[in-house]
N, CA and C atoms as an extended XYZ file, in Angstrom:
213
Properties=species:S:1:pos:R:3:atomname:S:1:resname:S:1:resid:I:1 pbc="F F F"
N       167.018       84.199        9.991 N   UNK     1
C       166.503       83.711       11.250 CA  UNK     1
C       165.994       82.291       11.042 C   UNK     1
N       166.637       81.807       11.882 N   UNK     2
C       165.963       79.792       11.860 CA  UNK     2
C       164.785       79.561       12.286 C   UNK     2
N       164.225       78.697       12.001 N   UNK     3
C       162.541       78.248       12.777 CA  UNK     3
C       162.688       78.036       14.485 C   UNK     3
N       163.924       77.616       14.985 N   UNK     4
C       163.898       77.418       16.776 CA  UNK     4
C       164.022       78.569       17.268 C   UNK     4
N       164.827       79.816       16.475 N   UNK     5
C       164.723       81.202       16.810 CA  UNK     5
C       163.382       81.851       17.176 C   UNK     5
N       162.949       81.446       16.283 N   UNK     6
C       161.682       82.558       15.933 CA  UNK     6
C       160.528       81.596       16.779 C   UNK     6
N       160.844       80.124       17.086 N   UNK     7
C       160.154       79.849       17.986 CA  UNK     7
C       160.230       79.941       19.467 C   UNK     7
N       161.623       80.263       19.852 N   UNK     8
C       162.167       80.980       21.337 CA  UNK     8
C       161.486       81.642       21.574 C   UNK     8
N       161.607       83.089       20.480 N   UNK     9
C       161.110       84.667       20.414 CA  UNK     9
C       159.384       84.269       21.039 C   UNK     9
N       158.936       83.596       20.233 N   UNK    10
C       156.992       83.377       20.554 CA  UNK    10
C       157.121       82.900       21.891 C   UNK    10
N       158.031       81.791       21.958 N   UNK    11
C       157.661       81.105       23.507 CA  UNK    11
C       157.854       82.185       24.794 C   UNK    11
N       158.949       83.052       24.105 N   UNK    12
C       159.698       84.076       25.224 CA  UNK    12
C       158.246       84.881       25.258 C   UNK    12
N       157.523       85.700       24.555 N   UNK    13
C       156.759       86.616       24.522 CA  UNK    13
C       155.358       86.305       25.382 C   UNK    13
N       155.107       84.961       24.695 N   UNK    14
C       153.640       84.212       25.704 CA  UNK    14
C       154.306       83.973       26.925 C   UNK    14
N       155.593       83.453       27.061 N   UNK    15
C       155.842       83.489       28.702 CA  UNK    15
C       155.925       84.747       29.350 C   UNK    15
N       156.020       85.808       28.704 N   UNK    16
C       155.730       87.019       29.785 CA  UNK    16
C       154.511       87.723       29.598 C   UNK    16
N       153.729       87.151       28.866 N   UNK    17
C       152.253       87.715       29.040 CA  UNK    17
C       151.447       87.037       30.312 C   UNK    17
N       152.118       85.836       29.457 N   UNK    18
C       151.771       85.004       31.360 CA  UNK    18
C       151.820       85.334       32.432 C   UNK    18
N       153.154       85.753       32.478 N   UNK    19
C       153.563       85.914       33.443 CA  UNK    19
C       152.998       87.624       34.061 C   UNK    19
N       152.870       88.500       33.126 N   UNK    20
C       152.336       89.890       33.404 CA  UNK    20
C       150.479       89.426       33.989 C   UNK    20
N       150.058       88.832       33.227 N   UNK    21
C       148.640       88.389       33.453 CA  UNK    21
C       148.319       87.680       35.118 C   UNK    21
N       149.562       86.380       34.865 N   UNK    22
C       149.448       86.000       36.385 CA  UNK    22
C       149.992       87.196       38.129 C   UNK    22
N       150.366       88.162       37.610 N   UNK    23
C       150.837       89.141       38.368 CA  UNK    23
C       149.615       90.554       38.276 C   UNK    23
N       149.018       90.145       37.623 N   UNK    24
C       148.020       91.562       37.732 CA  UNK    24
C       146.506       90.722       38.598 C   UNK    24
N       146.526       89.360       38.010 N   UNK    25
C       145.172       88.912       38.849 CA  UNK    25
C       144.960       88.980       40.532 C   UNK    25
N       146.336       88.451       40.938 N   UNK    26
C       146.230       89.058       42.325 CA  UNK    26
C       146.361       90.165       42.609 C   UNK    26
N       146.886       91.231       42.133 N   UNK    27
C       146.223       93.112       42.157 CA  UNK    27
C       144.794       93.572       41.960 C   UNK    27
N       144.427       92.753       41.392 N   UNK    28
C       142.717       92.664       40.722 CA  UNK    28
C       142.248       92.055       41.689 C   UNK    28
N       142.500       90.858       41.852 N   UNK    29
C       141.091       90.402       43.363 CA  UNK    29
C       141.640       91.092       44.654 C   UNK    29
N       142.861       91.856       44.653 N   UNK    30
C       142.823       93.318       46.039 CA  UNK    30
C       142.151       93.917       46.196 C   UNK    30
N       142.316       94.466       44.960 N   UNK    31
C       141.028       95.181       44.461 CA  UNK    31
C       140.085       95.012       44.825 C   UNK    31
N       139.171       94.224       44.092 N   UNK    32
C       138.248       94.297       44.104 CA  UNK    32
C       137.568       93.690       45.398 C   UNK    32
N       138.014       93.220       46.280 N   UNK    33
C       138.083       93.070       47.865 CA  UNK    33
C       137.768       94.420       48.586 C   UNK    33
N       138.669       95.438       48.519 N   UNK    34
C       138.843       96.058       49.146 CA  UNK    34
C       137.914       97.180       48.084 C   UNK    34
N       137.492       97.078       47.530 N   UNK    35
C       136.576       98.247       46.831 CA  UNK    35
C       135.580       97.507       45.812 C   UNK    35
N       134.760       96.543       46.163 N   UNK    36
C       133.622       95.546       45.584 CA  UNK    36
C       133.020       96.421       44.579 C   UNK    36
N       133.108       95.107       43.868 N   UNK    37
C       132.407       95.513       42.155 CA  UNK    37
C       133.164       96.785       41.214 C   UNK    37
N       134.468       96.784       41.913 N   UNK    38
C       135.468       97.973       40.511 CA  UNK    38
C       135.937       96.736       39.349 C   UNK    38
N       136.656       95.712       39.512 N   UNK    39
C       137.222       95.081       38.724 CA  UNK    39
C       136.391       94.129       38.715 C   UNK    39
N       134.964       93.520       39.435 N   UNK    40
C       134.194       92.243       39.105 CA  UNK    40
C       135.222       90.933       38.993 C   UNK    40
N       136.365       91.074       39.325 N   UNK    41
C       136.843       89.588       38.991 CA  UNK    41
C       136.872       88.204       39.845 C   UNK    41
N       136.324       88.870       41.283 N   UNK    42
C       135.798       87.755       42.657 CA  UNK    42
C       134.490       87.206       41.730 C   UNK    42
N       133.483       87.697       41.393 N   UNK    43
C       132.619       86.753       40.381 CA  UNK    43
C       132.918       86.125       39.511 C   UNK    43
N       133.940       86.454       38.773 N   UNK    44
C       133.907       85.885       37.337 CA  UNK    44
C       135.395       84.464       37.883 C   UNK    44
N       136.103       84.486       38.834 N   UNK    45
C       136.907       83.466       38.980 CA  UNK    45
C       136.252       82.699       39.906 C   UNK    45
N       135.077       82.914       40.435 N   UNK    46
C       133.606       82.051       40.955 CA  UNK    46
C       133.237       81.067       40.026 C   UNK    46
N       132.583       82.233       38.759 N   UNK    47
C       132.297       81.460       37.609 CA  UNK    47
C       132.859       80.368       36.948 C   UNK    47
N       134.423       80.510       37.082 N   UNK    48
C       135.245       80.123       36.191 CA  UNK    48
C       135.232       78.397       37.367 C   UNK    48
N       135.337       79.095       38.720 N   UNK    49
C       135.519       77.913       39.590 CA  UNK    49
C       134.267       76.827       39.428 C   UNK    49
N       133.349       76.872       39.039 N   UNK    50
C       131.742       76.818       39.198 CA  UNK    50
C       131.846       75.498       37.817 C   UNK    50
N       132.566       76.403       36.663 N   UNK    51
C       132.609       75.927       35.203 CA  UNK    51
C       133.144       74.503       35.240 C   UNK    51
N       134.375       74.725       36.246 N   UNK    52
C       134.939       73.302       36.304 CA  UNK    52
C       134.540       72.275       37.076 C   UNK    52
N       133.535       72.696       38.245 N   UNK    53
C       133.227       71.726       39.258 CA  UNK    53
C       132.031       70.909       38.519 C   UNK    53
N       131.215       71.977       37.747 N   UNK    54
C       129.728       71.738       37.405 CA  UNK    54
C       130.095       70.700       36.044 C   UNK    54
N       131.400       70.512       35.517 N   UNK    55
C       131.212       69.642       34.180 CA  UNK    55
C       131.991       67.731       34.697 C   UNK    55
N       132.500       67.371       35.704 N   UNK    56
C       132.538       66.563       36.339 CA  UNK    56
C       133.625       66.285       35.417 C   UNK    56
N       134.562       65.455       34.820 N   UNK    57
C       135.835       64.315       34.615 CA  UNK    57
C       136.381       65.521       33.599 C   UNK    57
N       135.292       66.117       32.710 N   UNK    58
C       135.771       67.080       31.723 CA  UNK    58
C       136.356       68.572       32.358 C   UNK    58
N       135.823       68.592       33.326 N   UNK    59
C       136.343       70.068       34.103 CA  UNK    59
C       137.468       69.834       34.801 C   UNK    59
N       137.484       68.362       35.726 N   UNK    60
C       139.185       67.716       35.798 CA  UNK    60
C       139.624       68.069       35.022 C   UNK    60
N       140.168       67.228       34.028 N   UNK    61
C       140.895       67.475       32.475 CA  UNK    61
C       141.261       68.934       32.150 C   UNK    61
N       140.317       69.684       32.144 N   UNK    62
C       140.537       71.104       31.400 CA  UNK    62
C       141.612       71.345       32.717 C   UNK    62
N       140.586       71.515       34.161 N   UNK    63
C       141.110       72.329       35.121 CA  UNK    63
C       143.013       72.103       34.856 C   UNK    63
N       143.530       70.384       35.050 N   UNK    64
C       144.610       70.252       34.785 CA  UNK    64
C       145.303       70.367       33.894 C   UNK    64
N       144.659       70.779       32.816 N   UNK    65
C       145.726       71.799       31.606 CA  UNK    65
C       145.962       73.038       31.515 C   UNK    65
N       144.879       73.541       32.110 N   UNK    66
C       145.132       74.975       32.536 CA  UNK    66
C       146.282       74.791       33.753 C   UNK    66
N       145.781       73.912       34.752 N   UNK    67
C       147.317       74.104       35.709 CA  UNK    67
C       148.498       73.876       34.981 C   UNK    67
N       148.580       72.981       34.295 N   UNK    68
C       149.785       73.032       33.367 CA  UNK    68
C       150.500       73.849       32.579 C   UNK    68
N       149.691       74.730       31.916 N   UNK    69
C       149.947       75.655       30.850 CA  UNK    69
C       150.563       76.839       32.211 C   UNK    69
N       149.491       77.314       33.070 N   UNK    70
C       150.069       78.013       34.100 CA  UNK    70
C       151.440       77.714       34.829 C   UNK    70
N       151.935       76.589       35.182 N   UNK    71
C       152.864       75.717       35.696 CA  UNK    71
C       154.514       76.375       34.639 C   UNK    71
């Protein structure tokens, strides 16, 4: 097995965790909408929203690598 192989295989695997992860969060804030405080994740993507507003040029930055990496 070559090194671009085995680096496909990793890229292939994190892209569908991603992709499983980005597909369960909107099942999770249904959730937890429609039956408050089972999955807690309307607070904690508050938090997360909160994290980036409250650190000013540095929470830019992050926020847009996380959009990226998500992207």
């Amino acid at each position: 097995m070559n090194i671009q192989g085995a680096l496909n295989a990793v890229g292939g695997l994190v892209k569908g965790v991603t992709g499983l992860g980005l597909t369960l969060i909107p099942l999770a804030l249904v959730v937890d909408i429609i039956s408050p405080g089972y999955t807690n994740i309307v607070s904690n993507v508050g938090q997360l929203v909160d994290s980036f507003t409250s650190e000013g040029i540095t929470g830019l930055v992050i926020l847009l690598l996380v959009l990226a990496i998500v992207d």
